[in-house]
PABA-751631 format. One record per residue (C-alpha): x, y, z; residue in one letter; residue number from 0. Coordinates in pm, 1 decimal. Example, Ala and Ser with C-alpha at 12.3 -4.5 7.8 and 13.67 -1.06 7.14 Angstrom:
<site <1230.0 -450.0 780.0> A 0>
<site <1367.0 -106.0 714.0> S 1>
# end
This chain:
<site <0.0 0.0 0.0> X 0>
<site <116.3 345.4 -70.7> X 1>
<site <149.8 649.9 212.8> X 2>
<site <-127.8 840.1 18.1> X 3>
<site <-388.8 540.5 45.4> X 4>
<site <-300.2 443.7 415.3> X 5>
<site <-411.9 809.2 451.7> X 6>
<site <-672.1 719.5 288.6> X 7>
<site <-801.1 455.7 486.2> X 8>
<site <-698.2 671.5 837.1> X 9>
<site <-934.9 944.7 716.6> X 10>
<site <-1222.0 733.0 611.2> X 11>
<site <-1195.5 519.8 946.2> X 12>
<site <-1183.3 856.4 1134.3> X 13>
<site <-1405.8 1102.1 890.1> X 14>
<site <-1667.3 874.3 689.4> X 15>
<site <-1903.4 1111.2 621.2> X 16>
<site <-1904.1 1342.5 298.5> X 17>
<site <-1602.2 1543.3 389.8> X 18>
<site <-1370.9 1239.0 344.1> X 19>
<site <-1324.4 1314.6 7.5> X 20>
<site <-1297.5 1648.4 28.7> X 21>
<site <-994.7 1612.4 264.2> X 22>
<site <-854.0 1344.3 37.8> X 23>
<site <-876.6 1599.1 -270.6> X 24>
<site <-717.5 1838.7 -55.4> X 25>
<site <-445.7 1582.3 73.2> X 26>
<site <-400.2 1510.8 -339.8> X 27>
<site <-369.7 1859.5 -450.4> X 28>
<site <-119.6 1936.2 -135.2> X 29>
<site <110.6 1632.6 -267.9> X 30>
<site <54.5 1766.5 -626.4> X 31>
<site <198.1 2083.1 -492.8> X 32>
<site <516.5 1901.7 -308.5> X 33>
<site <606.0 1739.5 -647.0> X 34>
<site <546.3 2051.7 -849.1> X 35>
<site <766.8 2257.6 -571.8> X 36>
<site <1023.8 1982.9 -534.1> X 37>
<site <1024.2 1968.3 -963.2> X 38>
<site <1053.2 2374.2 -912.6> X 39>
<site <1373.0 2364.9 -646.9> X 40>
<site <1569.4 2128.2 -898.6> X 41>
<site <1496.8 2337.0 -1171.9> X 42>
<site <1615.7 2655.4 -984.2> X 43>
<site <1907.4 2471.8 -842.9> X 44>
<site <1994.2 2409.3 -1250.0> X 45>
<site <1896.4 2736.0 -1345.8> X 46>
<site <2143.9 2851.2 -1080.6> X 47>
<site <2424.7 2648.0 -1206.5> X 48>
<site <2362.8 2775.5 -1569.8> X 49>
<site <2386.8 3111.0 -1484.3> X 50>
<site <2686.0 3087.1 -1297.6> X 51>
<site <2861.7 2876.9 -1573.5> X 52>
<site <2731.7 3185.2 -1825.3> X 53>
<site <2893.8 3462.6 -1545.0> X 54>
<site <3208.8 3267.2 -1538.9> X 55>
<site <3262.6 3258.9 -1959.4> X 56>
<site <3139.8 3588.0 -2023.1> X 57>
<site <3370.4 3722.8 -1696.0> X 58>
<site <3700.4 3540.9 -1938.0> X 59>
<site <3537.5 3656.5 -2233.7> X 60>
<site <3541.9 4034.0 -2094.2> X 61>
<site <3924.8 3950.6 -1957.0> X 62>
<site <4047.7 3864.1 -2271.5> X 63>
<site <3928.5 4164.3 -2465.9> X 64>
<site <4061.1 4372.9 -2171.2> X 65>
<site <4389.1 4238.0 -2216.3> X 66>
<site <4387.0 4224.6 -2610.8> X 67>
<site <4273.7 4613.6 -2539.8> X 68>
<site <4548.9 4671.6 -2320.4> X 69>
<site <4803.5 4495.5 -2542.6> X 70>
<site <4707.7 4698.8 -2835.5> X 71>
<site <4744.8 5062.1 -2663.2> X 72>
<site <5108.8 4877.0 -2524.1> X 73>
<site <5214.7 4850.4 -2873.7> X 74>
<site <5102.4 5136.2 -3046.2> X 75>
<site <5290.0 5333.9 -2779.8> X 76>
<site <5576.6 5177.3 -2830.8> X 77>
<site <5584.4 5227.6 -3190.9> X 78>
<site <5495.1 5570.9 -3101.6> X 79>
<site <5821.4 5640.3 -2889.2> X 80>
<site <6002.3 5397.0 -3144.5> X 81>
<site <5901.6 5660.4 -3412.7> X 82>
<site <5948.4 5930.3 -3237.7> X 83>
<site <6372.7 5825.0 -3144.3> X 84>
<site <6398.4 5726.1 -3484.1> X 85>
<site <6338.5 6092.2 -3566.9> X 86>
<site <6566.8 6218.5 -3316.0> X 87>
<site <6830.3 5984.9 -3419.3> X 88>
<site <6806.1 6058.9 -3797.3> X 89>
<site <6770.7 6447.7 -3682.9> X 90>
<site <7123.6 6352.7 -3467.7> X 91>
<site <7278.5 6206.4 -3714.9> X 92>
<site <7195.0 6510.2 -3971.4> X 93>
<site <7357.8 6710.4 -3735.5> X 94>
<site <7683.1 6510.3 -3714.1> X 95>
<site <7744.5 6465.3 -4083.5> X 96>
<site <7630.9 6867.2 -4119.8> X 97>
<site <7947.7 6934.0 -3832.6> X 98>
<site <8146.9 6687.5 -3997.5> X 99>
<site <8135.1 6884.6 -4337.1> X 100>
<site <8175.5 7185.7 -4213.5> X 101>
<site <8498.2 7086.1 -3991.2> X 102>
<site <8614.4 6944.3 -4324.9> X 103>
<site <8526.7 7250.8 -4503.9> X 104>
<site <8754.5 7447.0 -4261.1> X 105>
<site <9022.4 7221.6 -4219.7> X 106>
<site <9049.7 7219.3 -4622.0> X 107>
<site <9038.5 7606.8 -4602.3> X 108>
<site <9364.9 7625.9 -4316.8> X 109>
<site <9549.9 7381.2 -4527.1> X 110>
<site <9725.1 7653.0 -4697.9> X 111>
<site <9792.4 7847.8 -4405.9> X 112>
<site <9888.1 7586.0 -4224.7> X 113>
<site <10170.5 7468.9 -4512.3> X 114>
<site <10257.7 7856.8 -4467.3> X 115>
<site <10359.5 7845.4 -4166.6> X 116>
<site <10534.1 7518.9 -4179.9> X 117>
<site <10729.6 7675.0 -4466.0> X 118>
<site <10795.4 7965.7 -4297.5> X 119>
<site <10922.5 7815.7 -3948.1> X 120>
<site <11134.3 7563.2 -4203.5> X 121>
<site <11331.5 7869.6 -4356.0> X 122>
<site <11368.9 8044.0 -4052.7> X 123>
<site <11586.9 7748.5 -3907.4> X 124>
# end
């Protein structure tokens, strides 16, 4: 015999006039309402687990574009500064071989005078 008809048989042996059934409808739709609570919790308890498994991707989906972001700005920084010492070596560089020429440009023009006066302290020994 099942719970639900031993409480069956308890209520008709104590109530058997007509509100036996009424109390066994009511002890039915009461059970009705455990299952359908019971089939409620579980379904809860899985909608629970969904959405923290959904949280937890989206939460390393967000990361990784974060970091990608932050990787991105990183770089074109760098090539930023790397431009921007490229320019200031080239503009270094510019300025050396524009010194250089000129140094050469005035050591060419002190040749003579400096054969001149080689000559001249020559003849005066």
């Amino acid at each position: 015999m099942t719970v639900q008809s031993k409480q069956q048989e308890k209520l008709a042996e104590h109530y058997p006039d007509k509100n036996t059934s009424k109390i066994q409808n009511a002890i039915n739709v009461l059970s009705e309402m455990e299952t359908k609570l019971g089939d409620l919790s579980s379904q809860v308890a899985d909608m629970k687990r969904k959405l923290l498994a959904f949280a937890e991707t989206e939460s390393e989906k967000a990361k990784a574009e974060v970091i990608e972001q932050a990787n991105k700005e990183a770089q074109d920084a760098l090539d930023h500064v790397r431009q921007s010492a490229q320019k200031e070596a080239d503009g270094i560089v510019a300025k050396g071989i524009a010194e250089t020429n000129e140094l050469r440009v005035k050591i060419s023009s002190k040749v003579s005078d400096a054969v001149d006066i080689i000559v001249n302290a020559v003849e005066t020994v």
